[in-house]
N, C-alpha and C positions, 0 to 999 in steps of 0.2 A: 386672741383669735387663732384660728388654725393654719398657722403660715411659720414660714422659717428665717429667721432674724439673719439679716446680710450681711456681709462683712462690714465691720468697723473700720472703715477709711474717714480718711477726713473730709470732713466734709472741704466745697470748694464756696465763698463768701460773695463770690459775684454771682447771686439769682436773681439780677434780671431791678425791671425800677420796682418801689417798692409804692404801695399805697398809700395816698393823703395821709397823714396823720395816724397811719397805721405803723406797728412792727413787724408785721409779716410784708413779707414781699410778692407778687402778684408772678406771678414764672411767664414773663415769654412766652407765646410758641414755639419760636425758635429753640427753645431749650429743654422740652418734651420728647424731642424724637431726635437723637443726632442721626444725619443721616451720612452714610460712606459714599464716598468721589474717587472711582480710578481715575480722572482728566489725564493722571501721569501716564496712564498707560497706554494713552491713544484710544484710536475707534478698532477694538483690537475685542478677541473672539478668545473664547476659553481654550480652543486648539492652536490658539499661535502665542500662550505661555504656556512656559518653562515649569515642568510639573514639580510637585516638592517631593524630594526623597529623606523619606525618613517618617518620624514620628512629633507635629509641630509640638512646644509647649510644654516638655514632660522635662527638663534635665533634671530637678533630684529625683525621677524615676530612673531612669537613663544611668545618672552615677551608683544608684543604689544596686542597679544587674549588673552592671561592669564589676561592682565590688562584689559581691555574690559569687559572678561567675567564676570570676578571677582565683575567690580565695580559695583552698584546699583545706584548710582550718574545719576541724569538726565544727559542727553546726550552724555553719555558713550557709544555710539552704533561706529560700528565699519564700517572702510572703508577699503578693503583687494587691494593694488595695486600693479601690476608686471604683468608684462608676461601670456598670455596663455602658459598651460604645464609647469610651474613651479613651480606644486603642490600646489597650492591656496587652490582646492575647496577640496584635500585629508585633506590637516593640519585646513581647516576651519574646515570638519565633523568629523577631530577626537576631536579638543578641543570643539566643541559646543554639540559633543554626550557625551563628559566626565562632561560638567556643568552639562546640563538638564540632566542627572543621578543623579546628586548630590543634584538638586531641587524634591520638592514636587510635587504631577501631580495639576494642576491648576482645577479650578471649571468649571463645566459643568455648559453651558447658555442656557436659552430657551426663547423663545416668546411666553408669551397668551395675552389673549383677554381680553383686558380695558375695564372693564363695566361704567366707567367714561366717557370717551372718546375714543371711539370706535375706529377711524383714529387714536392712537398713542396707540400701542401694550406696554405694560411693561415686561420688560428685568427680569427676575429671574436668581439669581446666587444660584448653587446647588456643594454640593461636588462632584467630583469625580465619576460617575459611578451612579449618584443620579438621572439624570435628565433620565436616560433612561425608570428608575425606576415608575417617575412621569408619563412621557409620555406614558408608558403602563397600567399602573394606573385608569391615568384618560381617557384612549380610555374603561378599563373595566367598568370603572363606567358609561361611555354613555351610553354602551350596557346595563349593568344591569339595569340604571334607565330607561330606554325605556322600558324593560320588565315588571319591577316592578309598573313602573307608569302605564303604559297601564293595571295590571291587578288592581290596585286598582281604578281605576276610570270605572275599568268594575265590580267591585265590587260590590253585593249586598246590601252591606250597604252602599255605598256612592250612590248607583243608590234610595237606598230608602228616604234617609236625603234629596239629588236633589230632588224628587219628594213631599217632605212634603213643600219645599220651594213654586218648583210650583204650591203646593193644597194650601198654601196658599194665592200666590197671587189670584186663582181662587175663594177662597173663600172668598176673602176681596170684589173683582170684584163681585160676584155672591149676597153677602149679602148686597151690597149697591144698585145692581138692585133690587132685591126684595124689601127691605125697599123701593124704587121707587114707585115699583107696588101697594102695598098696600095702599101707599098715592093715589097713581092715580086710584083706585080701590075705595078707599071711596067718591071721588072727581068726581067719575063715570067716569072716563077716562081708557082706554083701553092704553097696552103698546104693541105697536107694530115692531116688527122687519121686516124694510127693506132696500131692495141694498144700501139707501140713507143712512140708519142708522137707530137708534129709533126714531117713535114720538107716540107723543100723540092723542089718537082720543076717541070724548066723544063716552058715550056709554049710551045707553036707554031701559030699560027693558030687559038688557043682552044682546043687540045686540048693536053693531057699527053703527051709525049712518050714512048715505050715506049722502054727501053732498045736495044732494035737499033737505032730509029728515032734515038737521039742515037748509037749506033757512027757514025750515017751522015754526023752533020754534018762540019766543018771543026776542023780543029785549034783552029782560030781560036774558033771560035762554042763547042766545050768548053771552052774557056779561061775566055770569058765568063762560061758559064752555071755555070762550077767556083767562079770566085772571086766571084760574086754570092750562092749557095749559103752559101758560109762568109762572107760578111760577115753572112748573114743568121742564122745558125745562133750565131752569135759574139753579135749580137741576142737572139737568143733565150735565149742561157746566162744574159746580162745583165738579162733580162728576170725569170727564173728566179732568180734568186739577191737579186731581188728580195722575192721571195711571201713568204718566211719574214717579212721585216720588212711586209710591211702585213698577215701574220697575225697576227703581235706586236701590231699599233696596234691592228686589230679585237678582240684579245681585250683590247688596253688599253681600248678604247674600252666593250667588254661590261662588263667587270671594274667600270668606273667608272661605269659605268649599273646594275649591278646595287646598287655601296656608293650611289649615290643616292639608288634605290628602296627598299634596305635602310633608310639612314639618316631616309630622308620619314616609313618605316611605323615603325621602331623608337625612333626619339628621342623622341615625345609619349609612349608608353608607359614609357621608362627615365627621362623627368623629371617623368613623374606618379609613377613608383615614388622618384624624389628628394626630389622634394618632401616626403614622409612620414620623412624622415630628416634634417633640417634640421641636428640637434644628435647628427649619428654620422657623423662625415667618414669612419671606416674603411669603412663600407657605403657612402656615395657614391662613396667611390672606387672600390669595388668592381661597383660598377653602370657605371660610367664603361667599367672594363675588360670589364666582358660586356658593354658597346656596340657597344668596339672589335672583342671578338672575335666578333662574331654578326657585323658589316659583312664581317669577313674569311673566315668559314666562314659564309655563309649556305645554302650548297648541304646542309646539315646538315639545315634547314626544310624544305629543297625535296625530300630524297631523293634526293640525288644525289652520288655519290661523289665525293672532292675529283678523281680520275683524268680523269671526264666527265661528259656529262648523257646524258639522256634516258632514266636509267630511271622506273620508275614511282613517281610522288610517295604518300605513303601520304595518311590524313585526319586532320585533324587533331586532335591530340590524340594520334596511336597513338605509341606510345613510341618511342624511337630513342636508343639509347647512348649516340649524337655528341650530344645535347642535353642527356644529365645533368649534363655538365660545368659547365652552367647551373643547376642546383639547388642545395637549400643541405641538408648536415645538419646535423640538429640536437642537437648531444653534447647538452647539458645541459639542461632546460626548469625553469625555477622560478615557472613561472609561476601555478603550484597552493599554488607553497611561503609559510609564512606564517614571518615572520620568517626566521631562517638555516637551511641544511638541517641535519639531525641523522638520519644514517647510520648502523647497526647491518652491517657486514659480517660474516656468519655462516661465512661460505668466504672468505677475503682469501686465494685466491692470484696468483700474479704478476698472471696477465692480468683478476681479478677488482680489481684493484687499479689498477691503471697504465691497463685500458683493453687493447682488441686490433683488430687489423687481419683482419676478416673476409674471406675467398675464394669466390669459383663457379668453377665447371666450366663451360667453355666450350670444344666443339673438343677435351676431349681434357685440358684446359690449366687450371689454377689461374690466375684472375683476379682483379686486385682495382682498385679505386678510392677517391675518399675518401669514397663516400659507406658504403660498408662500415666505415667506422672506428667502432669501441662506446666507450664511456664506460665507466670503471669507477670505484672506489667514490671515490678522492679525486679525479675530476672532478665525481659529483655530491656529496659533501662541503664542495668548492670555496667559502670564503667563510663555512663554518659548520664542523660537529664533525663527526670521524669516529670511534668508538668499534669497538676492536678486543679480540678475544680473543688474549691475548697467546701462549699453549702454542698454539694454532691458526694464526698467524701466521708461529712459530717452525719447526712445523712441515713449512711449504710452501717449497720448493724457490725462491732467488732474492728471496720476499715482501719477506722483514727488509728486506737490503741495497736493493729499490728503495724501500721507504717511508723508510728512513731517507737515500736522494739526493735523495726527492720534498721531504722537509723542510730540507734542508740547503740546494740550491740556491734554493728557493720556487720552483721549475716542475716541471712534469709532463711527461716526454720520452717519447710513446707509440712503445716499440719492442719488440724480443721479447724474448727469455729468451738466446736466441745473441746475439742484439746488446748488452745488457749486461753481457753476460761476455767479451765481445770476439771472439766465436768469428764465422769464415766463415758467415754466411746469406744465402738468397738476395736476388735485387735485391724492393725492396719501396719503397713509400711510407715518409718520412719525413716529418711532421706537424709543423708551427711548432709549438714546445711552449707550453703553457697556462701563464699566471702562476697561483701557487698561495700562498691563503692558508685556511690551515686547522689547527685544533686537534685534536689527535690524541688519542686517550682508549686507554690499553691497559689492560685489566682481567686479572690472574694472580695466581699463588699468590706469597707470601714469596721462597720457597726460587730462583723464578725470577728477581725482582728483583734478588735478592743476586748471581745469577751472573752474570745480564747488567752487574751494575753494576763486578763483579770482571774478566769476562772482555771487556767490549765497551769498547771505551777511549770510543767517541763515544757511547753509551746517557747517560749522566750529564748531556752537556751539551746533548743532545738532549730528555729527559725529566725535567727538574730539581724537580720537583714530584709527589713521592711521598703517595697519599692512602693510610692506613695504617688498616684497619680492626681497630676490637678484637672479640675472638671473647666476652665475656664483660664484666660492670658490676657492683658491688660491691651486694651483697643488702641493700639500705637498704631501711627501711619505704617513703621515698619512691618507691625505684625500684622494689618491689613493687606500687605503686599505677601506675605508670607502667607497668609491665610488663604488672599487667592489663588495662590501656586497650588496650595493643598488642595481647594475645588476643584482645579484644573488636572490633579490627578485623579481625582476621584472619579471626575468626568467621563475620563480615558479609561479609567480599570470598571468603568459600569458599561465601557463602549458607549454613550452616549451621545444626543449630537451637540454641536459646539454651542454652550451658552455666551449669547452675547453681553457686552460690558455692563449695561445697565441690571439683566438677570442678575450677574455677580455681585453687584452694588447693595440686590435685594436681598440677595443669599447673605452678603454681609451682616446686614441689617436683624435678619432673622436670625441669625446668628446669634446676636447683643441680645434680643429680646426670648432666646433660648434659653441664656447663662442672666436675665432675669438681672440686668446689667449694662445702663449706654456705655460705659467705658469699659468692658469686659468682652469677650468671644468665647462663643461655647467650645469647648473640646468635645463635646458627644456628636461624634462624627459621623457614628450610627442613625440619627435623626435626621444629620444635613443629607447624608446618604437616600435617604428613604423619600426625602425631599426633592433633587435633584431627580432620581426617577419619576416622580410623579408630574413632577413639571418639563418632563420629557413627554409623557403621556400625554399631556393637557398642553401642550404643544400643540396639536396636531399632526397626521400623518404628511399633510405637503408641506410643513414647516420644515426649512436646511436648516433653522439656526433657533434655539428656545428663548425668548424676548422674557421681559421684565413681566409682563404680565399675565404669565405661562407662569410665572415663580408667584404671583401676586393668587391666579386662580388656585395653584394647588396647596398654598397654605390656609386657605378660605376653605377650599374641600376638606384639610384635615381637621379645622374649627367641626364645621359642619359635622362631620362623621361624630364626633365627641359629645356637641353641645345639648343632647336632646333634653337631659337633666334643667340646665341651664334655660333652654327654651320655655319648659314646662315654666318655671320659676318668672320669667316674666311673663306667662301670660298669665296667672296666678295674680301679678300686681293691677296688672293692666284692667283684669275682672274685679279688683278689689276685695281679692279673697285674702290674698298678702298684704296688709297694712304699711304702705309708703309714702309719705308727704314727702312733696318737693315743693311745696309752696307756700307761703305763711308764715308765723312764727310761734310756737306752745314754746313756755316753761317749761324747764325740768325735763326739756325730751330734743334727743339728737339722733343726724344718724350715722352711726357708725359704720362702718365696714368690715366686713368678711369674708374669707376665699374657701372656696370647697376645692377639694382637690381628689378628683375621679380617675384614677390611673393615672396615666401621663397626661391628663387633663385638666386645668384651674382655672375656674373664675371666681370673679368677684359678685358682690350683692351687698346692699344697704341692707343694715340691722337695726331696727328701729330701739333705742335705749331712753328708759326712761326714771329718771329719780324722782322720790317721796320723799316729804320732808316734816320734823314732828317735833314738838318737845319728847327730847329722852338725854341722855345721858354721853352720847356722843359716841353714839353705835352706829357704824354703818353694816346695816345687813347684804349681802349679796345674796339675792334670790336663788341663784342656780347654784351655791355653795349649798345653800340649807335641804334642797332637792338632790343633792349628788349628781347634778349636771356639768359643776365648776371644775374644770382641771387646776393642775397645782399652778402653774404658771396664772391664770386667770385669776385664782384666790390668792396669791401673793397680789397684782395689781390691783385689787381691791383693797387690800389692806395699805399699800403703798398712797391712796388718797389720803386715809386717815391721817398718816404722817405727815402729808403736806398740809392737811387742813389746819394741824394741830399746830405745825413749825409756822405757818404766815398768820391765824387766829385765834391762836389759845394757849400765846406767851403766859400771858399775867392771868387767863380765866378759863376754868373747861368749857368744853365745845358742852352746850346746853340740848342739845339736838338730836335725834335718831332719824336715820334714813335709810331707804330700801332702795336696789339698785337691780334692773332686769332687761335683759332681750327679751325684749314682747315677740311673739309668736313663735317661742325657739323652743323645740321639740326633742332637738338631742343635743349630745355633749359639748361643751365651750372650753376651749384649753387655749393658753397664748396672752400673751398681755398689749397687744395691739389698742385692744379696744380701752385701755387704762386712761389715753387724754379721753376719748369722748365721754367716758362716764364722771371724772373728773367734772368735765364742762357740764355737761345734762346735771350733777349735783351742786355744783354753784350755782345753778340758773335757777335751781328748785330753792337753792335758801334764798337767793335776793329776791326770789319772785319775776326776774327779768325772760323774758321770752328771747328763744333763739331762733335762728331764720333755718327753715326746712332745708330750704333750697340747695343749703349748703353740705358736703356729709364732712367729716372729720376720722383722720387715723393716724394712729403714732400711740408709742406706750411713752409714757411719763416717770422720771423721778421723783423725790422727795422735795424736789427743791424747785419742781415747776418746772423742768425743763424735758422737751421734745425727743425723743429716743427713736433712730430708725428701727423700721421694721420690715418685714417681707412681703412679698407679695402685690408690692406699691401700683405695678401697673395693672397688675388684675383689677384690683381695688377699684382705680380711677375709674377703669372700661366699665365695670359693673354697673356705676351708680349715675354715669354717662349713658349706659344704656336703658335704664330705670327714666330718666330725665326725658331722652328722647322720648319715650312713650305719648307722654301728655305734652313733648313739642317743649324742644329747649327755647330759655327766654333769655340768655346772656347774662342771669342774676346766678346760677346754678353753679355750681361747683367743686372742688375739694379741698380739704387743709392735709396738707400732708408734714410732717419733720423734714426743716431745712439738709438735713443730713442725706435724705433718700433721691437727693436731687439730683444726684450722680447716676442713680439705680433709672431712672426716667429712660422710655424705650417705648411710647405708647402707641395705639394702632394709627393708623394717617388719618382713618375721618376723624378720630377725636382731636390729635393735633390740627385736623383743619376748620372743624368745630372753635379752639381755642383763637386761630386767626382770625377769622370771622367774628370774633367778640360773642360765640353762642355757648363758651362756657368758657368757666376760669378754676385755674389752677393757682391756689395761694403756698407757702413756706414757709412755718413758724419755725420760732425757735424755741418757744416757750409757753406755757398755758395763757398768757395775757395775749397773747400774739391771736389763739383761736379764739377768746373771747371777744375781743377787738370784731374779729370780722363775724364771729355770729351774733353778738349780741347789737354791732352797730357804735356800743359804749365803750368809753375810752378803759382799757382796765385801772389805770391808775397807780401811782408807787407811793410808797411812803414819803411822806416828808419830813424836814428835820423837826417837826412836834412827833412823830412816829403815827401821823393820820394821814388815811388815803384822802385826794382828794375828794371835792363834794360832786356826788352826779357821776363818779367813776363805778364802775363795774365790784371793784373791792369794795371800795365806800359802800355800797348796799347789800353786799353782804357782810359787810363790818356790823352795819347798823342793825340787818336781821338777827345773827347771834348773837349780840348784846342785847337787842328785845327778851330774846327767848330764852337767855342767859336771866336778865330781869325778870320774867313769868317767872323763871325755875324757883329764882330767891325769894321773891314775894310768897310762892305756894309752899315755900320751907320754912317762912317765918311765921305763916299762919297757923302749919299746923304745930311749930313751936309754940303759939300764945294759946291756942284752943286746950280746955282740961282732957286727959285722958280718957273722959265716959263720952266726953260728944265726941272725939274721933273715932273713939271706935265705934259710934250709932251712925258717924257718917261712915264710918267702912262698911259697917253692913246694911247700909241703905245702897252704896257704888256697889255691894255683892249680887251677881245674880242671885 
């Protein structure tokens, strides 16, 4: 059945007086429902005890973070497994806020601007509260060199040094025309300026000669004035092929006047900003290189494109792109932080994690730089604890695989989601990656640890250090006292008003029957929580103090809220639409039990089962195996009769027999071997023909050898088929068989225990399948005796005597069709043929 098998403890031998003549033991009342007694504590209120500090119930969780924490050892990170609401995430954040107290605050990170390589930013590691320092720093030195620079290049002395440069490129220009002129002046040639450029034209008694006026001269005299002409023109190409290089010198000469002026105004400023860093050589050197690069792009300051000058300079302070390259971001700031950080990532995916490279729209155009680059969780982690939800984690596309590279190598490599899968993405920054020291905390369920640890080969040696929470503590007087301390803080941290002794006594109680356990207390403290309010509520508002039955109403409301499933389901019987006997006695039919379990909701219900029985071969069929209804655990308990059938009756002869085995009315799937004694019984009852009593239901999985196996679910179970019973009006015949084992697990509602005092219903104890036959059949089962025969009139004895019937039919119908000739069997085959 659909329930979960309890812990194997031992069972405890004193259940109570046992029945005439019977092996099972008939249970008490008193031993149904333990119930809790503060008497020690006085007539005393949940506000005047002593609250519990700490986490009750957990020490190998407890030992497993101490060691965790403690170690420095690569892959010492820890994996927190157990239960929602059983205090995980409280005992996680107190021992990770008591390390990272005990550590040093880690170094503040920042990202500037690679004058090497521009697409990959360099990482600076600063102390503590250093980087914020930097970062305001160097945003005031922008502003100051923008002002400063703007007023010394507006400066009268550098406007003057500029202009001596340009008077004398004009004068290099100016004195090499002239020395032209006066060659071409002695040479009689005139120097003339136009649109074309200069030429030459001779000149005759002071005047320029007009072209007709030179047709006129002498062969002789154009000879002259032709090859004067080009000697002079020749001059001039010479002259001309010059300019380029004393342009070159003037803009050497600029160039070197501007790194001067640069260097006068900027070096008292970058070695006052050195001076503040005496003991950080990665920022002086980094100040070194924005020296260099402000000397070489100062036209950045100035407003003017590296192309030319002379556009308009802005004032300063006003922003300009070309100068961010000079700021610093700042990833990480710890400067607030007290001891090491301790990180709660509620969304860890990729780029929540690793960090991302932010973009603007500019033009049309996705842009980025470094000062867009974010931080995520294990960069501020960095140096202290990152605590993760582990199903949240697993969840997100790429997370796992980059937390567990971020741990593997110890750095942080901020890139995309394409880039660590290998996939083509576009051209983008690449970021010196970050050294990474940090302890990882993944908090999830069991069932997750086991697969990661099964299916991920590097999980194991990455997370070596399993903090393993128990859901439940053994119900000692002491841990009762401890337990109510723990209410009593809960009390006070919900504000709540004071529960009085007996509410507590109930809270206990509920407790036991939360952890599904009388000798056990639940640790899901989540539940007692949510408990506690509502029975503040359902208190009332003129109530000073929450009474017992303020705790009694709000576990009844939280039934209620759940049951409507369950509701349906009896009225279902009650109509006679659900087939239920509770009275009588049929063969070959019992009724078992089974638990639904709807969220955090379970109950119980009678499952009506019934066996067929036949001459065959000694097959027991299970109906909802042949359907694909049987889970594996259900089809192993099926097969586990045959074994016993075969070990107590079919020593010396085969089981002669075939039978079929079904939950009548059962619609969907059966998984669990709970139900393994009652099908058991319901098929012995079918071969001896003996009728079993309705009244009664039975639960427990069974071995090979006959004997009773706890199972879970025990109290649902009982309440089910308790509530089935009342319907048609309990008569004190009704009741349960449950495994002497599960006697310990008993915690059941108060009106069924007070049903049981009352003599209006009974709770029996096997220990073995003779034990449930006994009380359903009425008949003694019977044991071997030293001839190796059950007694006569015993429960075995008749089914002894049915398979040896039916063992005798089998041989009889074997020996016939031995004597009969081959032509009449086969006219009797095809006479039995359709």
């Amino acid at each position: 059945m659909p329930s979960q098998p309890p812990s194997r403890r031992r069972a405890r031998t004193n259940t109570g007086s046992a029945s005439k003549g019977a092996g099972a033991r008939e249970v008490p009342a008193g031993r149904l429902r333990r119930l809790s007694r503060l008497d020690r504590l006085g007539e005393v209120t949940s506000s005047e005890i002593e609250p519990f500090a700490g986490v009750l119930g957990q020490p190998r969780a407890e030992a497993a973070l101490a060691l965790g924490l403690g170690m420095q050892a690569p892959g010492y990170n820890i994996f927190v497994l157990g239960a929602e609401g059983t205090g995980r995430h409280f005992l996680v954040r107190h021992y990770v806020t008591a390390a990272a107290a005990a550590r040093p605050r880690p170094s503040d990170w920042c990202y500037v601007f690679n004058f090497d390589q521009p697409n990959a930013p360099r990482v600076l590691e600063l102390p503590a509260g250093r980087g914020i320092e930097l970062r305001q720093q160097m945003f005031e030195l922008v502003e100051s060199l923008q002002a400063a620079l703007l007023g010394a290049f507006q400066s009268e002395e550098y406007q003057t040094r500029k202009e001596v440069i340009e008077q004398e490129l004009r004068e290099r220009q100016e004195q090499a025309l002239a020395e032209l002129g006066e060659e071409a002046k002695q040479r009689s040639l005139a120097v003339v300026r136009t649109p074309m450029g200069i030429i030459f034209a001779p000149v005759a008694q002071g005047e320029v000669l007009t072209p007709d006026l030179f047709e006129k001269l002498s062969e002789e005299e154009k000879q002259r004035y032709t090859s004067a002409i080009e000697e002079l023109q020749e001059k001039m190409q010479r002259m001309m092929r010059q300019a380029p290089r004393w342009q070159a010198e003037r803009r050497g000469k600029l160039q070197e006047l501007r790194r001067e002026v640069t260097r006068f105004t900027v070096e008292p400023l970058i070695d006052e900003l050195k001076a503040r860093y005496p003991d950080l050589p990665n920022v002086r050197a980094h100040l070194e290189a924005v020296q260099a690069d402000i000397e070489t792009h100062v036209k950045a300051f100035l407003g003017v494109e590296e192309g030319g000058e002379g556009q308009k300079s802005p004032s300063a302070g006003e922003s300009r792109p070309a100068t961010k390259r000079y700021l610093v971001n700042l990833l990480v700031d710890n400067q607030e932080t007290e001891g090491a950080p301790v990180i709660w990532e509620e969304n860890p995916t990729f780029a929540n994690l690793v960090g991302r490279i932010e973009h603007q729209a500019q033009m049309g155009n996705l842009v980025t730089d470094f000062t867009l680059i974010r931080a995520g969780a294990l960069h501020r982690a960095n140096g202290g604890f990152l605590v993760l939800d582990a199903l949240r984690l697993l969840r997100q596309p790429y997370g796992w695989d980059a937390l567990k590279r971020a741990i593997e190598t110890h750095r942080l490599r901020l890139e995309s989601a394409a880039e660590a899968l290998g996939l083509a993405a576009p051209a983008t920054l690449a970021p010196e990656p970050v050294p990474l020291d940090v302890k990882i905390v993944l908090v999830g369920d069991r069932l997750l640890y086991y697969l990661l640890t099964r299916h991920d080969l590097d999980f194991h040696r990455l997370f070596k250090v399993a903090a393993d929470f128990e859901e439940s503590l053994p119900r000692t007087e002491e841990n009762e006292l401890l337990y109510t301390r723990l209410l009593a803080k809960l009390i006070r941290d919900e504000q709540l008003r004071p529960f009085a002794r007996e509410a507590l006594e109930r809270l206990l109680e509920q407790s036991a029957r939360l952890a599904d356990d009388g000798e056990r207390l639940s640790l899901h403290t989540g539940e007692m929580v949510d408990l506690l309010r509502e029975a503040d509520l359902l208190a009332g508002p003129e109530a000073t103090e929450v009474k017992a039955a303020a705790v009694d109403a709000a576990v009844a409301a939280q039934v209620f809220r759940c049951d409507r499933v369950r509701a349906r389901w009896l009225e279902s019987v009650a109509r006679g639409t659900v087939l239920v006997e509770t009275g009588g006695a049929v063969p070959g039919q019992v009724n078992g039990l089974a638990v639904v379990q709807l969220g955090s909701f379970a109950f119980g219900h009678p499952a009506r089962i019934t066996a067929r029985v036949r001459l065959g071969e000694g097959e027991v069929v299970n109906i909802e195996r042949e359907v694909e209804l049987s889970g594996p655990l259900h089809s192993k308990g099926v097969l586990i009769l045959t074994g016993f059938l075969g070990d107590r009756f079919a020593r010396e002869r085969p089981l002669a027999f075939s039978a079929s085995l079904v939950f009548e009315q059962s619609y969907g799937g059966i998984d669990g071997d709970s139900a393994s004694m009652a099908e058991l019984c319901a098929l012995l009852s079918a071969i001896a023909d003996v009728p079993l009593r309705q009244s009664v239901a039975i639960t427990g999985s069974v071995d090979q050898r006959g004997r009773a196996q706890p199972i879970g679910g025990v109290n649902e179970k009982i309440e089910g088929f308790f509530d089935v019973c009342r319907l048609g009006g309990l008569t004190g015949e009704q009741g349960v068989i449950v495994p002497e084992s599960n006697l310990e697990h008993l915690m059941l509602r108060a009106d069924v225990v007070a049903a049981v005092a009352a003599g209006q219903f009974r709770i029996w104890a096997a220990r073995d399948v003779d034990d449930c036959l006994e009380i359903l059949s009425g008949l003694r089962a019977g044991k071997r005796g030293p001839k190796g025969e059950f007694p006569a009139g015993s429960f075995n004895r008749r089914v002894e005597e049915r398979l040896s019937a039916l063992a005798e039919l089998k041989a009889e119908q074997a020996r016939k069709t031995r004597r009969s000739p081959p032509r009449k069997r086969r006219e009797e085959a095809e006479e039995e043929a359709p």
